[in-house]
C-alpha positions as CSV (number, residue, x, y, z in Angstrom):
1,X,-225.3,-200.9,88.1
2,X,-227.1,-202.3,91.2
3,X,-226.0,-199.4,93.0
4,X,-226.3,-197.0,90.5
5,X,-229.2,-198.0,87.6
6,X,-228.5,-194.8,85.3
7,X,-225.0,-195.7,85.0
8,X,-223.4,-197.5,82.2
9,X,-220.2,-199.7,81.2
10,X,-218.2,-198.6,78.3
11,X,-215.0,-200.3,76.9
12,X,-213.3,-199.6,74.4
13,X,-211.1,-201.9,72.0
14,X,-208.8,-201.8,69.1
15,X,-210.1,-205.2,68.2
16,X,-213.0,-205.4,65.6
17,X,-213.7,-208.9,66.3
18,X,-213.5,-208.6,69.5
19,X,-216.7,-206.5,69.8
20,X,-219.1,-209.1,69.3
21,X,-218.0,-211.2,72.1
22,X,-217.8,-208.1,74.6
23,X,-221.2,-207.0,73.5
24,X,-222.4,-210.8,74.2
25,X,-221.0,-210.8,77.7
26,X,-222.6,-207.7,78.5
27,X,-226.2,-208.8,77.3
28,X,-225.3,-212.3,79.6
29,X,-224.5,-210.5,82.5
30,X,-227.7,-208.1,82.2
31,X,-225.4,-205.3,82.3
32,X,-226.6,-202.2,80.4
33,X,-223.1,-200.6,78.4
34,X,-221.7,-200.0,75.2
35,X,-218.3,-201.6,73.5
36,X,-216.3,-198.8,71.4
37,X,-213.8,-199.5,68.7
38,X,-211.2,-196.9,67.9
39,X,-207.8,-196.7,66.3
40,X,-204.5,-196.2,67.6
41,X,-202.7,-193.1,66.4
42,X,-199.0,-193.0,67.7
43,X,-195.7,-191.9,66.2
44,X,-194.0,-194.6,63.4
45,X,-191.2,-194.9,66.2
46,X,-193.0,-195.7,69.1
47,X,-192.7,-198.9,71.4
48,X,-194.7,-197.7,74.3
49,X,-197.8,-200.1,75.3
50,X,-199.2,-196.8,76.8
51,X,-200.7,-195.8,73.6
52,X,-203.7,-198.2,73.6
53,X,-204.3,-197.4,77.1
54,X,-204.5,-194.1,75.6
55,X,-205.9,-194.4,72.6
56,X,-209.1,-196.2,74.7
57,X,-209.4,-193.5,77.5
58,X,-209.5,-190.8,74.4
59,X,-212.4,-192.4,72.8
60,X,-214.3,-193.4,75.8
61,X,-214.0,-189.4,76.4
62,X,-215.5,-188.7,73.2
63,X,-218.5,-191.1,73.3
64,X,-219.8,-189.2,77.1
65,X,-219.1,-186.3,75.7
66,X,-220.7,-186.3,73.1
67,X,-223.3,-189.7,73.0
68,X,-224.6,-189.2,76.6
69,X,-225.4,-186.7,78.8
70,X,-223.4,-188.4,81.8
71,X,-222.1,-185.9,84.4
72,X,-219.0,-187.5,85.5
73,X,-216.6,-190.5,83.9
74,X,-215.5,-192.9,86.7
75,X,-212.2,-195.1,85.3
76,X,-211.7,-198.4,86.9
77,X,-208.5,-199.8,85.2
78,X,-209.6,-203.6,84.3
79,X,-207.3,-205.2,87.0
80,X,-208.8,-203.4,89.6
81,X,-212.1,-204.0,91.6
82,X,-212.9,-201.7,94.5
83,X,-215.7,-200.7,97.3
84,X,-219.1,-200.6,95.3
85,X,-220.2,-197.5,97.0
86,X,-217.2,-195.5,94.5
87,X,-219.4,-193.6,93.0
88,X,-221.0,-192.0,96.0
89,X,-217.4,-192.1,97.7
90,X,-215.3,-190.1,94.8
91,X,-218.2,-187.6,94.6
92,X,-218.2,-186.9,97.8
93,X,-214.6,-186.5,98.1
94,X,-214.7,-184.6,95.1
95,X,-216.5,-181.7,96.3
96,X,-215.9,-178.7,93.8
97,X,-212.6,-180.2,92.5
98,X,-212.5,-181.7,88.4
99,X,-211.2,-184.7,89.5
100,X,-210.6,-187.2,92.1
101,X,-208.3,-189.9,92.1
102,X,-208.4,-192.8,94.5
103,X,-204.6,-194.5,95.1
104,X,-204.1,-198.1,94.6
105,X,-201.4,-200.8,95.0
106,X,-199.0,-200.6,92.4
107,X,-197.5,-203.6,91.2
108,X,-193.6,-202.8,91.2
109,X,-193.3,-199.6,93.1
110,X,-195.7,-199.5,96.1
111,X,-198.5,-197.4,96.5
112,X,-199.6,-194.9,93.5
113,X,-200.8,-191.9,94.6
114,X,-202.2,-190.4,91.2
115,X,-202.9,-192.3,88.4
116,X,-206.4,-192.8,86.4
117,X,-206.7,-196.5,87.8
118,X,-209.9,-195.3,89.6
119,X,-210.7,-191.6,88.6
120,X,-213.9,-189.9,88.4
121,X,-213.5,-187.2,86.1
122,X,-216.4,-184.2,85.5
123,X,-218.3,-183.7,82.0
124,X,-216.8,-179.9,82.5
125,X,-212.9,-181.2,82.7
126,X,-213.6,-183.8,80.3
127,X,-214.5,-180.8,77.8
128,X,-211.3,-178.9,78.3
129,X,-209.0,-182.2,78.1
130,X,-208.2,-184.6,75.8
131,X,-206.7,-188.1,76.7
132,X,-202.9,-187.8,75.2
133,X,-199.0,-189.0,76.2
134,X,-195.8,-188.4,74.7
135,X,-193.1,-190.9,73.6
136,X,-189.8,-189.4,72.7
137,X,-187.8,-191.3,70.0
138,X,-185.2,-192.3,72.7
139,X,-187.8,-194.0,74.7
140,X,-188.7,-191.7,77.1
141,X,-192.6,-191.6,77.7
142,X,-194.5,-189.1,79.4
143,X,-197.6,-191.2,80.3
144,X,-201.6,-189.6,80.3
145,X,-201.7,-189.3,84.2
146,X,-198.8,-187.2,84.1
147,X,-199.9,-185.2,80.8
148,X,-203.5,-184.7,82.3
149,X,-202.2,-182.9,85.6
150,X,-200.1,-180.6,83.2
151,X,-203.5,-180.0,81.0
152,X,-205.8,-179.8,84.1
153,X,-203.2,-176.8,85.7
154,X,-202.8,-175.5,82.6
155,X,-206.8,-175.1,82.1
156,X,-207.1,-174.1,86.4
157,X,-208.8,-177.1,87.2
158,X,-208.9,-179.0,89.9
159,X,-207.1,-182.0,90.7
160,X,-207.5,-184.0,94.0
161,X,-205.8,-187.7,94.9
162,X,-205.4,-189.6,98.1
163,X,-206.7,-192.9,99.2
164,X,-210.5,-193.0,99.3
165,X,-211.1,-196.1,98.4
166,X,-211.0,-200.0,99.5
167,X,-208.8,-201.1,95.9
168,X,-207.9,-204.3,94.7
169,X,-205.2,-204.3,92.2
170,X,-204.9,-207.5,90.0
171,X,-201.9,-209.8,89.0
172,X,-201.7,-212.1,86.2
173,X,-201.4,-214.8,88.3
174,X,-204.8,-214.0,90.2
175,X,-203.1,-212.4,92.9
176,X,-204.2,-209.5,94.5
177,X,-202.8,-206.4,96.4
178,X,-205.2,-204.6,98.6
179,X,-205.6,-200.9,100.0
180,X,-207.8,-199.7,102.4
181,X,-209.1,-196.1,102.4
182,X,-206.6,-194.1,104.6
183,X,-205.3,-190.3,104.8
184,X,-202.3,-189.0,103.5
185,X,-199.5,-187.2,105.5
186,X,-199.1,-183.3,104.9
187,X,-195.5,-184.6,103.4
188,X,-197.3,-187.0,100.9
189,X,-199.6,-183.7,99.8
């Protein structure tokens, strides 16, 4: 918020008590934002831990949609801290695309390419998505990255990812894998 005053810091939990000590953190740390609770709807057979993650995008969507009057949502996944200068960064890279997606260091499998880790999403994509994933009694889960490039194509928006960026990506142990901004080979397009 140094860098940009008119912006704000929404999270979102599925824990009611919870909200009081968020909302006390913020008001410590002078920072201007808002704590949302919300429910998670998923199907009686589902395992998947992706549902919250879910669940949380869908109703942070909801409250700048329709509380605010914010033109773009920028996602920083909460093990992540990155270049301070994002905001400026992803909208510049944006240019007339929907979305922009900076890469980061993935924890298992290298470097992600997509992913909503650190997004910056437009107020006119958010209206013609909705934060979803599927989970197929067997197991198999189709995760909200993947499901929002299928909605984005299927409602001709545009989608652009690459490393844009300075990331780092957070372990439980306090660990940290970093990325630099760098371009991406015409293969990796």
């Amino acid at each position: 918020q140094n860098n940009y005053p008119s912006s704000e810091l929404v999270l979102a939990t599925i824990e009611k008590d919870y909200i009081d000590e968020l909302n006390g953190k913020l008001d410590y740390w002078e920072i201007k934002g808002r704590v949302l609770h919300y429910e998670m709807t998923k199907p009686i057979y589902a395992l998947s831990w992706i549902w919250n993650v879910v669940c949380g995008r869908e109703a942070i969507r909801q409250y700048i949609l329709y509380k605010t009057e914010a033109s773009h949502l920028l996602f920083i996944d909460s093990d992540m801290t990155c270049d301070p200068a994002v905001v400026n960064i992803l909208i510049k890279k944006a240019g007339n695309y929907d979305v922009v997606a900076s890469g980061y260091p993935g924890r298992q499998y290298g470097m992600i390419t997509g992913g909503l880790g650190c997004s910056l999403i437009s107020r006119h994509a958010l209206q013609k998505i909705k934060f979803r994933c599927y989970e197929f009694s067997r197991g198999r889960v189709v995760v909200e990255g993947e499901v929002l490039e299928i909605d984005l194509f299927s409602n001709r928006l545009k989608y652009k990812r690459g490393y844009f960026v300075a990331i780092d990506h957070y372990h439980s142990d306090g660990t940290a894998k970093h990325i630099e901004p760098h371009p991406v080979s015409l293969f990796r397009k």
